[in-house]
C-alpha angles and dihedrals in degrees: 000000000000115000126255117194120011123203110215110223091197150059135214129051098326079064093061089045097058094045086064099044092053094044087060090057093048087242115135122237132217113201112204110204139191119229082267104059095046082125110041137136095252092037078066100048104039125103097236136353142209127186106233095188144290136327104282107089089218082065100038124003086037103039104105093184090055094045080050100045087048088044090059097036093052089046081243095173085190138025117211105193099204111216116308132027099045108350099112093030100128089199093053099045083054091046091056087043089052088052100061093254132128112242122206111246139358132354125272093246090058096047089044082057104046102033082062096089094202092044092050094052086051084054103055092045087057087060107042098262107146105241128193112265107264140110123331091229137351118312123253103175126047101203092053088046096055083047083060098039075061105052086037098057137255124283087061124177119230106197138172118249097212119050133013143214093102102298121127094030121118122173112208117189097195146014102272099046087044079061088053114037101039086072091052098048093041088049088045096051088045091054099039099034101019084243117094098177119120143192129198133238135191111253103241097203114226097011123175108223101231119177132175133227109221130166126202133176088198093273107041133054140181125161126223105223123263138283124206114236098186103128104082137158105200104359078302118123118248119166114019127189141178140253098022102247079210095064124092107214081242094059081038099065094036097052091046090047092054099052085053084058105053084045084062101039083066103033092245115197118193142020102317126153129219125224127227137172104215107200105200098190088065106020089241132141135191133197111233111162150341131227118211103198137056109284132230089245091051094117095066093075095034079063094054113041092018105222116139100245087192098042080054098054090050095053099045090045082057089060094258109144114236104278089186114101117203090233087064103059108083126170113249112181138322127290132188130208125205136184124237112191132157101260140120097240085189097059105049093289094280112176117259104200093188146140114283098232118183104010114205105174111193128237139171126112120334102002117118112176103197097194143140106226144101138177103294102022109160096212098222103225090227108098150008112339099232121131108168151326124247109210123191123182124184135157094269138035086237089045099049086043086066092039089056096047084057097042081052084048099058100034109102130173097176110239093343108123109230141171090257099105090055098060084044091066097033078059088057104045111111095220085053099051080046098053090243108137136111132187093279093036095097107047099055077045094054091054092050105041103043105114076069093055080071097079121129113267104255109013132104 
């Protein structure tokens, strides 16, 4: 049974993009909204809109009671949550599901699984899926794990089992650091995620970060090729491309084959993304994590193979098979992702929560700009800073490199302080026009680079 009328359990511009996605499939939205986003882009272009509380996410975005309240009261026969807040929350997914609603993406048995980190990993052993040398499980005694950290190898990874974006992960490059560390990391995963337990991985030096689309409705399943993820502040994307320029089409087909087959293995339904560290000195590749929701970088593969990742996850949530063959997903071009956030890039990215003043957006062939502003946007200080994602797309990785620097010419925000300088000068940067970068490869760059972080928003 298609389905009829969405709520969005988000905000942002992953709200806008939903919105579109479902129009186009002649389904009507419902946008929920804080206090804060009363007068928001997606508030505008919704359907229909119901308040759910006040700023603070705990009391709106994160209230399960209040998204299924608005759900009911609107006649929403199914929730898509977007990426973020709850989006990869088991007990709500089951919760939709008990309400007689359609949720948008994967069950929550299979996010319970895989957003297990130690779980997951157990999962992708189980089918085949090369995994980073660590612990089999999570870790219950201290002294045998550091008996482990040493039979494994320093540098070892410390990482939390629950949550993500970098917290709960400690590197110890010794014994006596791994006794240290792994009480920090477990107390600050407690306090962040609830779960303080923890496994252990082997640190791979100089790793590229390589995840996988795929898409499933629980008996099919096709990928969509990979995106490179390399470029990262704090263990945080930054700047995403597809196709990875590290990748041989053999280690290509087998990396992407393998993330089909752990879709499989769990019987994964909806749009979700696979994790991998690539290591190019060796040819080696580990599975680290998987992602059961759309993710933020999404559009750069939608750009390359152009298939509409969020048009699919509806569908599927409505009951509709995968229509989509493997043999029919090809590779045409090269697309990059940025980040456009509302940071000061020249003063320690702090965040700049301000008015957008004079909004040019830019245009041309192959550049797509996925945001949430207009002239006179007030940026609520409540939540992430993102504003939007400028996307390029050309027919090669050079090509889309120069087609970038002119999209980042023409965007302009008025004095509002963006990100924008940053991926000017990333643009610049002769290791990343050659493809030569690594996860640890921006922050020493940022150190050392950040008289060029100065530039004038909006200019060359």
């Amino acid at each position: 049974m298609a389905l009829s009328k969405i709520l969005i359990a988000n905000r942002g511009e992953i709200a806008v993009r939903i919105i579109r996605a479902a129009r186009e499939l002649g389904v009507r939205t419902v946008q929920v909204y804080s206090t804060a986003d009363a007068d928001s882009l997606a508030v505008e272009m919704a359907d229909e809109s119901i308040e759910i509380g006040p700023p603070p996410a705990k009391k709106s975005y994160l209230n399960v009671e209040a998204v299924l309240n608005a759900a009911k009261e609107t006649g929403c026969d199914s929730i898509h949550p977007g990426y973020g807040f709850l989006a990869e929350n088991a007990e709500f997914a089951d919760a939709v599901a008990a309400a007689g609603m359609a949720f948008v993406g994967p069950s929550g048995d299979v996010i319970r699984r895989m957003g297990d980190k130690a779980s997951a990993r157990q999962a992708a052993k189980q089918a085949g899926v090369p995994t980073v040398p660590g612990s089999d499980g999570l870790i219950d005694d201290l002294a045998e794990a550091e008996k482990l950290a040493d039979e494994i190898g320093y540098p070892i990874m410390i990482k939390a089992t629950a949550g993500g974006g970098g917290r709960g992960i400690r590197i110890a490059a010794n014994a006596a650091e791994f006794m240290s560390l792994a009480p920090q990391a477990a107390a600050e995963a407690e306090a962040a995620f609830g779960d303080g337990g923890l496994y252990l991985e082997k640190v791979i030096e100089r790793a590229r970060h390589i995840e996988v689309q795929i898409l499933g409705d629980g008996e099919n399943f096709i990928h969509c090729y990979e995106r490179e993820c390399s470029l990262q502040r704090r263990r945080q994307k930054v700047w995403e491309e597809a196709p990875s320029s590290a990748l041989t089409p053999a280690v290509r087909e087998k990396l992407c084959a393998s993330a089909v087959a752990l879709a499989a293995a769990v019987k994964y339904k909806g749009a979700g993304t696979i994790e991998y560290l690539y290591d190019d000195q060796t040819g080696d590749y580990y599975f680290i994590e998987m992602n059961t929701r759309i993710q933020v970088e999404h559009p750069v593969t939608e750009s390359i193979v152009g298939i509409d990742l969020l048009a699919e996850m509806i569908r599927i949530a409505g009951g509709e098979p995968l229509a989509i063959k493997q043999d029919d997903v090809k590779i045409r071009g090269h697309a990059i992702e940025v980040r456009i956030n509302a940071e000061d890039p020249a003063n320690n990215f702090m965040p700049f929560p301000g008015i957008v003043g004079d909004l040019r957006i830019p245009g041309g062939p192959g550049v797509r700009f996925d945001h949430m502003v207009y002239q006179g946007y007030q940026i609520p200080p409540f939540y992430d800073s993102l504003l939007g994602k400028l996307i390029v797309t050309a027919d090669t990785r050079e090509k889309a490199i120069v087609r970038l620097k002119r999209a980042l010419a023409e965007l302009h925000m008025g004095d509002l302080k963006t990100t924008t300088p940053l991926f000017t000068a990333l643009a610049n940067a002769p290791e990343v026009q050659a493809g030569a970068v690594h996860t640890k490869w921006l922050e020493p760059w940022l150190e050392a680079n950040a008289d060029k972080l100065a530039i004038q928003q909006g200019g060359a």
